[in-house]
Predicted model as a PDB file, atoms N, CA, C, CB and O in Angstrom, pLDDT in the B-factor column:
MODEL        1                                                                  
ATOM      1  N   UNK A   1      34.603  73.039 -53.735  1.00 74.00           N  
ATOM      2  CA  UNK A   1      35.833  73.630 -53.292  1.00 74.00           C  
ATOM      3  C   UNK A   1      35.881  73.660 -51.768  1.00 74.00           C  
ATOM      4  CB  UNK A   1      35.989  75.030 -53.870  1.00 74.00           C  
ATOM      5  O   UNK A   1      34.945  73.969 -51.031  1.00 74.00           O  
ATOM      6  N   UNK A   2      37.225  73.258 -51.371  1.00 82.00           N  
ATOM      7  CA  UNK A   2      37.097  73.160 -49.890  1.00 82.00           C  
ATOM      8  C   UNK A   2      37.169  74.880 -49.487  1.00 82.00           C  
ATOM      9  CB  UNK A   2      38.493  72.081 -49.142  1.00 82.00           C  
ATOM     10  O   UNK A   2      37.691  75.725 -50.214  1.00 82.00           O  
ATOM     11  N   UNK A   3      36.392  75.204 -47.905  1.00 88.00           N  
ATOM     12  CA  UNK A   3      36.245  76.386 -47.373  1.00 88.00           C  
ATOM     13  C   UNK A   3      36.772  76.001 -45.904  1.00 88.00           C  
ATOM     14  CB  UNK A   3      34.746  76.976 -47.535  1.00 88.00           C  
ATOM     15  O   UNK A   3      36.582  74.849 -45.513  1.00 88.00           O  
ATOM     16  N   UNK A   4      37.380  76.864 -45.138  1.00 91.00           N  
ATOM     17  CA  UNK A   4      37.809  77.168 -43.607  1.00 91.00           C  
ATOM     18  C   UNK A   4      36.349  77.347 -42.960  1.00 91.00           C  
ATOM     19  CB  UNK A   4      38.886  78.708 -43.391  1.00 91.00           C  
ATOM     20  O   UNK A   4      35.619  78.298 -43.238  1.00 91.00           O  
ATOM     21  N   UNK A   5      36.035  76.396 -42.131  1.00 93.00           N  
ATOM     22  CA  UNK A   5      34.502  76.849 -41.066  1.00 93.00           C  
ATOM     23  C   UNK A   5      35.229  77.244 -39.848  1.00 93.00           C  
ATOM     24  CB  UNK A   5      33.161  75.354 -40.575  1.00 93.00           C  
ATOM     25  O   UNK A   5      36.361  76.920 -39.488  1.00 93.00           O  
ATOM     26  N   UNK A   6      34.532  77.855 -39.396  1.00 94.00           N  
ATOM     27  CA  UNK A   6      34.666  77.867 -37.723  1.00 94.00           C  
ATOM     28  C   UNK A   6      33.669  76.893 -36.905  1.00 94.00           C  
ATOM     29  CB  UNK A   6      34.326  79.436 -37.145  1.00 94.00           C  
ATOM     30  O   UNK A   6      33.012  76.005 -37.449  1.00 94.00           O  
ATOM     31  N   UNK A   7      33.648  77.155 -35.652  1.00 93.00           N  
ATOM     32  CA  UNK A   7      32.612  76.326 -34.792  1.00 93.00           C  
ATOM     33  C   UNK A   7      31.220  76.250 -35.145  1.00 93.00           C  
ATOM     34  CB  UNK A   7      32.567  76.809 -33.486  1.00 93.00           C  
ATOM     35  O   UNK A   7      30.454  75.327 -35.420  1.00 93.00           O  
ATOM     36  N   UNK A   8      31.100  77.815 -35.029  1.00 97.00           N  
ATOM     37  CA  UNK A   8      29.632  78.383 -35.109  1.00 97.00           C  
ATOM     38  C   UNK A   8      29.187  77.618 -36.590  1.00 97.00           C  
ATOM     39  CB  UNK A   8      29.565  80.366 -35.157  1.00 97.00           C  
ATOM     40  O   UNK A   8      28.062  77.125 -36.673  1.00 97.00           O  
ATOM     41  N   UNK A   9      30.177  77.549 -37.794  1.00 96.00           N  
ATOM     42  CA  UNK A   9      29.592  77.336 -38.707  1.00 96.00           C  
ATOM     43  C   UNK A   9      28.881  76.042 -38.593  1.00 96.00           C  
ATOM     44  CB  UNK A   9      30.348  77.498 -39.640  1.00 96.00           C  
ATOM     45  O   UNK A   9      27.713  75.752 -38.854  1.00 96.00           O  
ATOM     46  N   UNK A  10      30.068  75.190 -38.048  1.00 95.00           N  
ATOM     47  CA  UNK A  10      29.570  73.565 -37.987  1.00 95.00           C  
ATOM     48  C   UNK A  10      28.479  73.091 -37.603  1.00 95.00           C  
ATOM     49  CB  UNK A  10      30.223  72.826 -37.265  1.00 95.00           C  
ATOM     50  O   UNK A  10      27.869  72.037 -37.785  1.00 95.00           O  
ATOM     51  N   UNK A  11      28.276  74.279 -36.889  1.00 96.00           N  
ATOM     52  CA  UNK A  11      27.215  73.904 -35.714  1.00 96.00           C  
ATOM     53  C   UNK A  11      25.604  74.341 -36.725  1.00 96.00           C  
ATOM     54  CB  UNK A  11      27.561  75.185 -33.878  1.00 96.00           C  
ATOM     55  O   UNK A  11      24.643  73.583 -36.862  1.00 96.00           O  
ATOM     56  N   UNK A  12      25.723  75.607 -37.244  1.00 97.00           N  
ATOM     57  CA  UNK A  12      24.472  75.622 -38.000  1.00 97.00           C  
ATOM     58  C   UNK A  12      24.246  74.829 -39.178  1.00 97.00           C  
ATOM     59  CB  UNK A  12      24.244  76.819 -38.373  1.00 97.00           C  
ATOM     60  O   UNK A  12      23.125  74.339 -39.314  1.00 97.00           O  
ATOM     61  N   UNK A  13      25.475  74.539 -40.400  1.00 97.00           N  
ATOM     62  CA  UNK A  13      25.522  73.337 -41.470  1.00 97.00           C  
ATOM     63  C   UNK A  13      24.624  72.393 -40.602  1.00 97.00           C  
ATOM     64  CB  UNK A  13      27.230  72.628 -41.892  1.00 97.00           C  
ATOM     65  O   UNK A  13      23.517  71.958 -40.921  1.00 97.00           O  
ATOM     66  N   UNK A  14      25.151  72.216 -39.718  1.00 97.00           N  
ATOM     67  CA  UNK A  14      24.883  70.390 -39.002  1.00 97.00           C  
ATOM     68  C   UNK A  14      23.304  70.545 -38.534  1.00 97.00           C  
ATOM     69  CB  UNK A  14      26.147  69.855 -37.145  1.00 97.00           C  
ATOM     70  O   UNK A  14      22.306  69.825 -38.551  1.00 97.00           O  
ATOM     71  N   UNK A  15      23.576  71.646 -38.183  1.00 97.00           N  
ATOM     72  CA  UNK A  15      21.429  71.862 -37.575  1.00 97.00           C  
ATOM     73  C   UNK A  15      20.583  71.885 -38.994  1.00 97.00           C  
ATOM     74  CB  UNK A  15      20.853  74.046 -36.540  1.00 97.00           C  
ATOM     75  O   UNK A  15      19.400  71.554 -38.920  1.00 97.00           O  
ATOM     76  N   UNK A  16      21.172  72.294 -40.410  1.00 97.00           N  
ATOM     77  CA  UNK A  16      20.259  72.247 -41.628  1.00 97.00           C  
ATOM     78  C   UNK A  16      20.442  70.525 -42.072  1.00 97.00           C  
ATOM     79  CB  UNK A  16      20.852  73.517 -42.999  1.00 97.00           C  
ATOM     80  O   UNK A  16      19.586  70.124 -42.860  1.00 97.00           O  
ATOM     81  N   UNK A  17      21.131  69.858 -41.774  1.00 97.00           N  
ATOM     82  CA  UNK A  17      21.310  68.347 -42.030  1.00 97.00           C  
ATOM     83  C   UNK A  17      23.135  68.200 -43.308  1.00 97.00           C  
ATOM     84  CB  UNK A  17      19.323  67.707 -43.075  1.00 97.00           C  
ATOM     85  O   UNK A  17      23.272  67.372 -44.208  1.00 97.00           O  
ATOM     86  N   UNK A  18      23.862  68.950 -43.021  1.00 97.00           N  
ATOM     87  CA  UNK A  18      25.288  68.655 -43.320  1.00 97.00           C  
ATOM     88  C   UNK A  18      25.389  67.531 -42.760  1.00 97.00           C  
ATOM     89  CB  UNK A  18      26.334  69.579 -42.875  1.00 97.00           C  
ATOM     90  O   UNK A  18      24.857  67.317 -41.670  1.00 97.00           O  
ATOM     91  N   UNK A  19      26.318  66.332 -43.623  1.00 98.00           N  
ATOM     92  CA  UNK A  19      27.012  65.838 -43.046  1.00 98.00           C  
ATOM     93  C   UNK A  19      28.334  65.596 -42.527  1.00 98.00           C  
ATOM     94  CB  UNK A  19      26.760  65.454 -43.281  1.00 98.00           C  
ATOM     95  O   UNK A  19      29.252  65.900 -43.288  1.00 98.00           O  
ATOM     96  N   UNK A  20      28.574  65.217 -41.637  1.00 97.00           N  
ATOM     97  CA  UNK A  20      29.498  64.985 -40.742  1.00 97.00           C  
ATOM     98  C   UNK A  20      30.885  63.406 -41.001  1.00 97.00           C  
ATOM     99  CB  UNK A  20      28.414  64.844 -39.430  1.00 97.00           C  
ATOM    100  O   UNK A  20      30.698  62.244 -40.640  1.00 97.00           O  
ATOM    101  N   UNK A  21      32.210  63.993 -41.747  1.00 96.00           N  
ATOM    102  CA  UNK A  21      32.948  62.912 -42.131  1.00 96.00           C  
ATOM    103  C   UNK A  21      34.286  62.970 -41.612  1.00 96.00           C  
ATOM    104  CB  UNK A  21      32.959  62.790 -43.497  1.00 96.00           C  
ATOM    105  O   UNK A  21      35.159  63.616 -42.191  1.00 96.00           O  
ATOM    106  N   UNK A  22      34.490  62.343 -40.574  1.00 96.00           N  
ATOM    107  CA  UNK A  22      35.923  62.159 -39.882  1.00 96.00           C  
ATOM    108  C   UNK A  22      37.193  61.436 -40.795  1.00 96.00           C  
ATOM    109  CB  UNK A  22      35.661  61.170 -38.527  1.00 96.00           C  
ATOM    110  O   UNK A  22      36.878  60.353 -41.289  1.00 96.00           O  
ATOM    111  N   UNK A  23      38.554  61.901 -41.066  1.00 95.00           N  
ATOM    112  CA  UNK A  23      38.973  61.065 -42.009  1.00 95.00           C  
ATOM    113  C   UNK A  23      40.286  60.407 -41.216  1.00 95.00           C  
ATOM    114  CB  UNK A  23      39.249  61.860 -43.451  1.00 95.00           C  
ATOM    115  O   UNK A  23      41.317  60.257 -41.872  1.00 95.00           O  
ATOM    116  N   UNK A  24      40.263  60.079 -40.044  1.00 93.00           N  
ATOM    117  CA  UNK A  24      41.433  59.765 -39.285  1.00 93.00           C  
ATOM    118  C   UNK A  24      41.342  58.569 -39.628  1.00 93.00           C  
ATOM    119  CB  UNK A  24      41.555  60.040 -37.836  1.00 93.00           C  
ATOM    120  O   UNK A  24      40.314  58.217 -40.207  1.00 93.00           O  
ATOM    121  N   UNK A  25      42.460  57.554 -39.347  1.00 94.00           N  
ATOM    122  CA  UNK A  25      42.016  55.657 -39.555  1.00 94.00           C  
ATOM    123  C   UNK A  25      41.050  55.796 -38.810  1.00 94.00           C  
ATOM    124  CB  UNK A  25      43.093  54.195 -38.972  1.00 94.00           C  
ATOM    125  O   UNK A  25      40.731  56.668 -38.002  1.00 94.00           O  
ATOM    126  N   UNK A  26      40.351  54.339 -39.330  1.00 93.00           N  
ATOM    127  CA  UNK A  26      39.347  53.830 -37.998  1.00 93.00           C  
ATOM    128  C   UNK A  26      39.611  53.141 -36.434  1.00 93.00           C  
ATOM    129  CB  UNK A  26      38.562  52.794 -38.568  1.00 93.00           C  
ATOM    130  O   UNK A  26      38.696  52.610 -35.805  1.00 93.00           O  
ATOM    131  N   UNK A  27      40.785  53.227 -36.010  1.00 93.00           N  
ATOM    132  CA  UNK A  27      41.142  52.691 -34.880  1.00 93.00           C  
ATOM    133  C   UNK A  27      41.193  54.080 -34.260  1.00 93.00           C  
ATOM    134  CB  UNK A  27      42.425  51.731 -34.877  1.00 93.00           C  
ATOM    135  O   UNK A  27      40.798  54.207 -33.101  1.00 93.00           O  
ATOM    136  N   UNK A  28      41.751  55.374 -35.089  1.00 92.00           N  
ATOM    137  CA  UNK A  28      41.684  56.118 -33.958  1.00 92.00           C  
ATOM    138  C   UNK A  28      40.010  57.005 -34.175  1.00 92.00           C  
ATOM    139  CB  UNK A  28      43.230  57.174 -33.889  1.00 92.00           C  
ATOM    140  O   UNK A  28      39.723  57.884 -33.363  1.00 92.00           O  
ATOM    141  N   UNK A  29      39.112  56.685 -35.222  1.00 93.00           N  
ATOM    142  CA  UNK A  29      37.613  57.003 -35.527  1.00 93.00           C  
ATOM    143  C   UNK A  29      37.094  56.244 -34.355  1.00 93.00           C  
ATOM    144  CB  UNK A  29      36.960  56.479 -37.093  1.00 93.00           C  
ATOM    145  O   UNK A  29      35.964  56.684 -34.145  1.00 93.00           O  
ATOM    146  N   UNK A  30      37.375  55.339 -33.516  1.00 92.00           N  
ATOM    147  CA  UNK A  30      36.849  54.110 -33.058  1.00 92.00           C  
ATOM    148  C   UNK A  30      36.678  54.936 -31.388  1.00 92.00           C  
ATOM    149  CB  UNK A  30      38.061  52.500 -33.325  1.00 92.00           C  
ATOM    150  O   UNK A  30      35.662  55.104 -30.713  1.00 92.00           O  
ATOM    151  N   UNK A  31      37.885  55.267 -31.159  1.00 90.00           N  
ATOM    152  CA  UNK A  31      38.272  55.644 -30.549  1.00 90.00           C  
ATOM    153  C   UNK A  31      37.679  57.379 -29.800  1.00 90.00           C  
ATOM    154  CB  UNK A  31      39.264  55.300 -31.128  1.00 90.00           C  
ATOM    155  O   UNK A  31      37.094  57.709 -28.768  1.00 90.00           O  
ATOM    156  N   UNK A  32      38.025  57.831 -30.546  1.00 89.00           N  
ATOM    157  CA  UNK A  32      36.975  59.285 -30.120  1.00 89.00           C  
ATOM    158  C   UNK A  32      36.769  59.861 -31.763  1.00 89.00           C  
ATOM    159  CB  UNK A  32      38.026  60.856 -28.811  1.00 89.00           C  
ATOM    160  O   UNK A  32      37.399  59.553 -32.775  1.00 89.00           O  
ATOM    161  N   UNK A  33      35.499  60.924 -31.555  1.00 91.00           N  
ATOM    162  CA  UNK A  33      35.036  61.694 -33.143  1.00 91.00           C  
ATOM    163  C   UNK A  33      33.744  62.188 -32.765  1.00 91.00           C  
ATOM    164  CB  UNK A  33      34.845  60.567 -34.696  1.00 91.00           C  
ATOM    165  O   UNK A  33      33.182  61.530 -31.889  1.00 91.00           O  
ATOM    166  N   UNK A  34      33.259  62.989 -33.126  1.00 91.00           N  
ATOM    167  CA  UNK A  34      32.098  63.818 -32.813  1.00 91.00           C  
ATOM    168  C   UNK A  34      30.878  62.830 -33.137  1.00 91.00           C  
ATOM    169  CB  UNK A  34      32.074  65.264 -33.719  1.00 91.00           C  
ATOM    170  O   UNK A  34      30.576  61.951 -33.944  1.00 91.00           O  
ATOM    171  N   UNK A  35      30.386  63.463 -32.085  1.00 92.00           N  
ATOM    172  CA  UNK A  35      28.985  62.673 -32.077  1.00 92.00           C  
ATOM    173  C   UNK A  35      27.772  62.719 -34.183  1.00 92.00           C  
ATOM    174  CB  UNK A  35      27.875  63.924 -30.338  1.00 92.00           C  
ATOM    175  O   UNK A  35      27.327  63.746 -34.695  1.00 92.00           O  
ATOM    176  N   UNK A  36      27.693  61.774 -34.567  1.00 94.00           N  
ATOM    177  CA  UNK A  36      27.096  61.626 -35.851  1.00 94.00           C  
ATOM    178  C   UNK A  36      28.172  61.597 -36.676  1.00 94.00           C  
ATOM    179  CB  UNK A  36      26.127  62.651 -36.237  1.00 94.00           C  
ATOM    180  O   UNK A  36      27.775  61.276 -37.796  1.00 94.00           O  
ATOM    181  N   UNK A  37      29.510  61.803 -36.660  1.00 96.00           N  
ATOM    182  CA  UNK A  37      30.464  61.631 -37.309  1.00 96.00           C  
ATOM    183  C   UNK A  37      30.587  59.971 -38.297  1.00 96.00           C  
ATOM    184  CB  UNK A  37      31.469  61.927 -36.234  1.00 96.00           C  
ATOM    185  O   UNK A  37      30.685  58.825 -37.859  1.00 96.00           O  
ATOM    186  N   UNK A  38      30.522  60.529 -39.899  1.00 96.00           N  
ATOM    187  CA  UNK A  38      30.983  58.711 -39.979  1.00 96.00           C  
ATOM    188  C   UNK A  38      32.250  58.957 -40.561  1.00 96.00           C  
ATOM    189  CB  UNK A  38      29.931  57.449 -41.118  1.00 96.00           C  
ATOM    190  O   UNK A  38      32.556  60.080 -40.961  1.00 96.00           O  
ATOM    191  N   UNK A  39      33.177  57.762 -40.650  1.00 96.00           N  
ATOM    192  CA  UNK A  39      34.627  57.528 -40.684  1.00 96.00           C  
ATOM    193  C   UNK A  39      34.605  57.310 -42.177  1.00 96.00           C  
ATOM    194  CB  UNK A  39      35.262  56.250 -39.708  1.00 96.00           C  
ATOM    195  O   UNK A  39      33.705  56.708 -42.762  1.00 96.00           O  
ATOM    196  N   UNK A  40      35.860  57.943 -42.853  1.00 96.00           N  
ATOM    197  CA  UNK A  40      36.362  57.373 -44.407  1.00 96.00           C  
ATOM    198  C   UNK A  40      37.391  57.845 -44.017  1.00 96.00           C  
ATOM    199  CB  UNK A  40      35.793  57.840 -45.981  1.00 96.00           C  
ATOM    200  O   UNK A  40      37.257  59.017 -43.666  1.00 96.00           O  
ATOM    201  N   UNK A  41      38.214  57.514 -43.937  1.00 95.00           N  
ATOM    202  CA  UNK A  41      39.593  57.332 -43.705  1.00 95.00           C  
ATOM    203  C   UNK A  41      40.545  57.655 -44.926  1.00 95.00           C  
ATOM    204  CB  UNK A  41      39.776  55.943 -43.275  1.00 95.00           C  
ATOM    205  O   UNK A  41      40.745  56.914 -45.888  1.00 95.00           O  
ATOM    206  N   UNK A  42      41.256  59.270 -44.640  1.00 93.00           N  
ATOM    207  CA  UNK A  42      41.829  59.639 -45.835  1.00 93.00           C  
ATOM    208  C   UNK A  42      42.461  59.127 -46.573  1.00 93.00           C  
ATOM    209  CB  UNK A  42      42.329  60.320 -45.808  1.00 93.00           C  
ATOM    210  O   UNK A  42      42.499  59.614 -47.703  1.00 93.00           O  
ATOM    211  N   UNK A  43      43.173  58.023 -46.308  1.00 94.00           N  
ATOM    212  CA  UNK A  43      43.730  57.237 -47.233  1.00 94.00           C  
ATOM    213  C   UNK A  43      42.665  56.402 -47.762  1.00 94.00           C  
ATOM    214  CB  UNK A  43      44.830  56.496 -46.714  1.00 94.00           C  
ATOM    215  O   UNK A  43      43.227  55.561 -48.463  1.00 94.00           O  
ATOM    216  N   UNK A  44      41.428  56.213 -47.779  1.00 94.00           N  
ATOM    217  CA  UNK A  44      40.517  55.306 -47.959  1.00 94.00           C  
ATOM    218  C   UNK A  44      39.609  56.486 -49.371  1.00 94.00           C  
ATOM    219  CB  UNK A  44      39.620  54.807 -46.191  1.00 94.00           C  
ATOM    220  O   UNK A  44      39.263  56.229 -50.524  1.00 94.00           O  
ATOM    221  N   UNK A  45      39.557  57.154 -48.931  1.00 92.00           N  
ATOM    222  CA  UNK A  45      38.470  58.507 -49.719  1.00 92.00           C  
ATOM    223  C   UNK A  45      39.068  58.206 -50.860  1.00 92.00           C  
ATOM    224  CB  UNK A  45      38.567  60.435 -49.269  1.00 92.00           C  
ATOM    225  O   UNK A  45      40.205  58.581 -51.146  1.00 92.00           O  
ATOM    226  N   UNK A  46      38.433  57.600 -51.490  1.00 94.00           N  
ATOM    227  CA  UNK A  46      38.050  57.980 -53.276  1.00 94.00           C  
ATOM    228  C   UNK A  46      36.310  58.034 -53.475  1.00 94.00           C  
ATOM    229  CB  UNK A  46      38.760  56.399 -54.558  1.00 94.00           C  
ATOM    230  O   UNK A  46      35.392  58.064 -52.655  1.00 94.00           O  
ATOM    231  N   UNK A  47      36.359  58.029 -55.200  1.00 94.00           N  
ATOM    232  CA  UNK A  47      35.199  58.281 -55.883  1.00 94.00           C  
ATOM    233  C   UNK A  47      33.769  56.872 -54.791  1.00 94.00           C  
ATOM    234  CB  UNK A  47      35.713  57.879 -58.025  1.00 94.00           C  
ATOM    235  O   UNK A  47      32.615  57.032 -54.394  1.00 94.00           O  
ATOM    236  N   UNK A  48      34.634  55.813 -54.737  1.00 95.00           N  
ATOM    237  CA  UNK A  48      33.625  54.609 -54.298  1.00 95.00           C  
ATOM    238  C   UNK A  48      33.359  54.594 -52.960  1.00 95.00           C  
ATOM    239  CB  UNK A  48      34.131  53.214 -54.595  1.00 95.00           C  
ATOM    240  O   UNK A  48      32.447  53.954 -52.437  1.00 95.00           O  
ATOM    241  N   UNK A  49      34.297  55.426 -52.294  1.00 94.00           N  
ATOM    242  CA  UNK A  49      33.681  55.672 -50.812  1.00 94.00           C  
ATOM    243  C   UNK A  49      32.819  56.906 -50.675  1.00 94.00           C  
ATOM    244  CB  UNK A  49      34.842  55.839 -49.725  1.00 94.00           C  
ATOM    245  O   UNK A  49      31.626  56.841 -50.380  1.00 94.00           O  
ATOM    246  N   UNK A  50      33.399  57.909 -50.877  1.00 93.00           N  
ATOM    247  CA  UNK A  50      32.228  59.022 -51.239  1.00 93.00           C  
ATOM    248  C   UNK A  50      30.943  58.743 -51.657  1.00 93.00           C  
ATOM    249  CB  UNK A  50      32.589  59.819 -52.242  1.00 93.00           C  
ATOM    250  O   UNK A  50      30.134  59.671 -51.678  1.00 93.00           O  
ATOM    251  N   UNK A  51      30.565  57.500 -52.036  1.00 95.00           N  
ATOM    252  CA  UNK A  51      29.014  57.597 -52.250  1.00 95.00           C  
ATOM    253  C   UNK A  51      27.949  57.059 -51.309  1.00 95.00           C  
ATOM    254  CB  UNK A  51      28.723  56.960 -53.427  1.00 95.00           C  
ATOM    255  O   UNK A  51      26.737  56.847 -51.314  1.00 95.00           O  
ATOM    256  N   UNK A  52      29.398  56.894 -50.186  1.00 94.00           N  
ATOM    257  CA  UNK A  52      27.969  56.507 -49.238  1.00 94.00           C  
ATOM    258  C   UNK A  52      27.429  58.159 -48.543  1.00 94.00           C  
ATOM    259  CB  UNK A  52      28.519  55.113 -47.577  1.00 94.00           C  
ATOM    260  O   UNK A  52      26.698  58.298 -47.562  1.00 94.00           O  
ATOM    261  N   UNK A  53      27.839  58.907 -49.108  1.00 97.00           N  
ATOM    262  CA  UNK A  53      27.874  60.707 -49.141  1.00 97.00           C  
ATOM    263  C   UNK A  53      26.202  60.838 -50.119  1.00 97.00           C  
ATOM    264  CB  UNK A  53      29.821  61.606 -50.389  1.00 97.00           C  
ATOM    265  O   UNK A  53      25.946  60.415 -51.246  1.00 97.00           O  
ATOM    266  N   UNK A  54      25.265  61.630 -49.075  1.00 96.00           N  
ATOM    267  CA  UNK A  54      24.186  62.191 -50.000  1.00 96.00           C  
ATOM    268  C   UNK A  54      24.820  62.926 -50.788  1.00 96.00           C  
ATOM    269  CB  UNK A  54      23.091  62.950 -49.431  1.00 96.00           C  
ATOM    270  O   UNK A  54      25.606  63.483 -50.020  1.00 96.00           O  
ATOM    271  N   UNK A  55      25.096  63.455 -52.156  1.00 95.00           N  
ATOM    272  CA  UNK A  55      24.866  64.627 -52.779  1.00 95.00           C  
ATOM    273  C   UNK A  55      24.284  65.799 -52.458  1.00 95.00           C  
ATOM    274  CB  UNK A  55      24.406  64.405 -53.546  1.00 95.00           C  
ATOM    275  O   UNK A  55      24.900  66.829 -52.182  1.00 95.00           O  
ATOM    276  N   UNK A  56      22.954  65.653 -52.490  1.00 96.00           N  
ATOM    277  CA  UNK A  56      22.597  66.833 -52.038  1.00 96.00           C  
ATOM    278  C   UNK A  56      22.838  67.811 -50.838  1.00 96.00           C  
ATOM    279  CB  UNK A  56      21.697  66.661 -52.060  1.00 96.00           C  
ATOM    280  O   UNK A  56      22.751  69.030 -50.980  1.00 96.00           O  
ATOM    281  N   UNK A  57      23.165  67.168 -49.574  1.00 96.00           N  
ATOM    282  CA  UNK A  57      23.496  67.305 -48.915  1.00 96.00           C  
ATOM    283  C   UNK A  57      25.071  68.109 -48.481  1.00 96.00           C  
ATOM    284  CB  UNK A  57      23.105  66.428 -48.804  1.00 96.00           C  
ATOM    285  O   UNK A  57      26.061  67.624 -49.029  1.00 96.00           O  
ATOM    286  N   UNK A  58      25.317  69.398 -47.447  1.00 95.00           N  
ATOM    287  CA  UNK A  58      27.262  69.728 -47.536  1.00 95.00           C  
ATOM    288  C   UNK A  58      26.942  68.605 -46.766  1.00 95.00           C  
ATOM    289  CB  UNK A  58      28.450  71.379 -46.791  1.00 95.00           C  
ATOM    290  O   UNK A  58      26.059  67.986 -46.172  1.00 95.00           O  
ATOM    291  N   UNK A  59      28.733  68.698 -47.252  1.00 96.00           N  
ATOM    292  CA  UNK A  59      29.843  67.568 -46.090  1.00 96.00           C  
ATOM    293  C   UNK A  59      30.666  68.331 -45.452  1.00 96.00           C  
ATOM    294  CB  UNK A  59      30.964  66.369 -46.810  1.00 96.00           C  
ATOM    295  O   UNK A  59      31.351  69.036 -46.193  1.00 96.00           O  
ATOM    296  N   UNK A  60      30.827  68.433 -44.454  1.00 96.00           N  
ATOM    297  CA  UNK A  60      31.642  68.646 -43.392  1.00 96.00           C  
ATOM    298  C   UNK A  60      33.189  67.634 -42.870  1.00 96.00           C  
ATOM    299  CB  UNK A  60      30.576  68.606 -42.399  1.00 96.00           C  
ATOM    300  O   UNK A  60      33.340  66.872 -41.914  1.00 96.00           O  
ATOM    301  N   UNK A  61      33.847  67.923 -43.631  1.00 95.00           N  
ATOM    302  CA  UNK A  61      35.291  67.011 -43.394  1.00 95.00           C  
ATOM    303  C   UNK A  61      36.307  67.330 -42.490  1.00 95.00           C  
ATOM    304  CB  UNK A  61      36.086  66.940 -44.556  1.00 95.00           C  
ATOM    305  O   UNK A  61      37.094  68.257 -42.681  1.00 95.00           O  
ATOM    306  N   UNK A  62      36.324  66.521 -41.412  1.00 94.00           N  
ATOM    307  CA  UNK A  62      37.654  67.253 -40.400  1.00 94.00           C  
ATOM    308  C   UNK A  62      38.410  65.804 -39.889  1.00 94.00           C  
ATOM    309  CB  UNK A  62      36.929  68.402 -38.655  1.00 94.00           C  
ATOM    310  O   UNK A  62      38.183  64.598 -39.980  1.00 94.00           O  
ATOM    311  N   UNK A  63      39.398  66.647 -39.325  1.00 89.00           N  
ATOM    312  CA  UNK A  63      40.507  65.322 -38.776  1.00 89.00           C  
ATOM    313  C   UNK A  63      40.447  66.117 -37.373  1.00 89.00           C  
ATOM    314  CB  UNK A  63      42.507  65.064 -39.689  1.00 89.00           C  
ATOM    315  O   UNK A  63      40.384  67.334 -37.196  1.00 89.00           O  
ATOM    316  N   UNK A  64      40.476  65.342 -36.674  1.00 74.00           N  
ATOM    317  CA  UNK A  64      40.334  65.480 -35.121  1.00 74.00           C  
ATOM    318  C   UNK A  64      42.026  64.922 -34.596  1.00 74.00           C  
ATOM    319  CB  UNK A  64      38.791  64.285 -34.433  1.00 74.00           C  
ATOM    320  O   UNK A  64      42.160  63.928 -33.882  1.00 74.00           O  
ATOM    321  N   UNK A  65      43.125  65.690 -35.056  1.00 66.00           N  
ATOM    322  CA  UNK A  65      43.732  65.131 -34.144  1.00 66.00           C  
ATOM    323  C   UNK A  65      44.055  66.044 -32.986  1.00 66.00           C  
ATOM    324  CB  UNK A  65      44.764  64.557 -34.681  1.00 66.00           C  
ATOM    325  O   UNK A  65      43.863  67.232 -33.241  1.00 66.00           O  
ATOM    326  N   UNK A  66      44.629  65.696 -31.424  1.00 61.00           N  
ATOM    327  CA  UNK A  66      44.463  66.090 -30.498  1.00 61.00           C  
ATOM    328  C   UNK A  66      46.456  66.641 -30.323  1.00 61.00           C  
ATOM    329  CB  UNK A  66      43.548  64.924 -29.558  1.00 61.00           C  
ATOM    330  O   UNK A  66      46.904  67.578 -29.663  1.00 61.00           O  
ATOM    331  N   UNK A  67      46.925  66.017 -30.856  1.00 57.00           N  
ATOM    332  CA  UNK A  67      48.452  65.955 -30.635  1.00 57.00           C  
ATOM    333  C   UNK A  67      49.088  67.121 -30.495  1.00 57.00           C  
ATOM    334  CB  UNK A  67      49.131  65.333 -31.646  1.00 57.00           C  
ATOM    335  O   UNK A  67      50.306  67.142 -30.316  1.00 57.00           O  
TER     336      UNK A  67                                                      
ENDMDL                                                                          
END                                                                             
């Protein structure tokens, strides 16, 4: 179930080994996204992209837009 993080949260998930998934296209992923961030591109996210996703592991999902 998706949850609201704040900063602080991101920041400790990411220090236990969360990963980190930007879902903007990849031209603007290309472009700027947090450092360890990898790109699936919300229109791209289904079941067959998600598995390049550990399981065990949270995911951390954000869209970075600046606008």
């Amino acid at each position: 179930m998706p949850t609201k993080i704040d900063r602080d949260e991101v920041q400790r998930l990411l220090a236990e080994g969360a990963q980190l998934v930007e879902v903007l296209p990849e031209e603007e992923y290309e472009d700027e996204h947090l450092p360890g961030a990898i790109n699936i591109p919300l229109k791209a996210l289904d079941a067959d992209s998600a598995r390049r996703l550990e399981p065990a592991r949270p995911v951390i999902v954000y869209c970075y837009d600046y606008q």
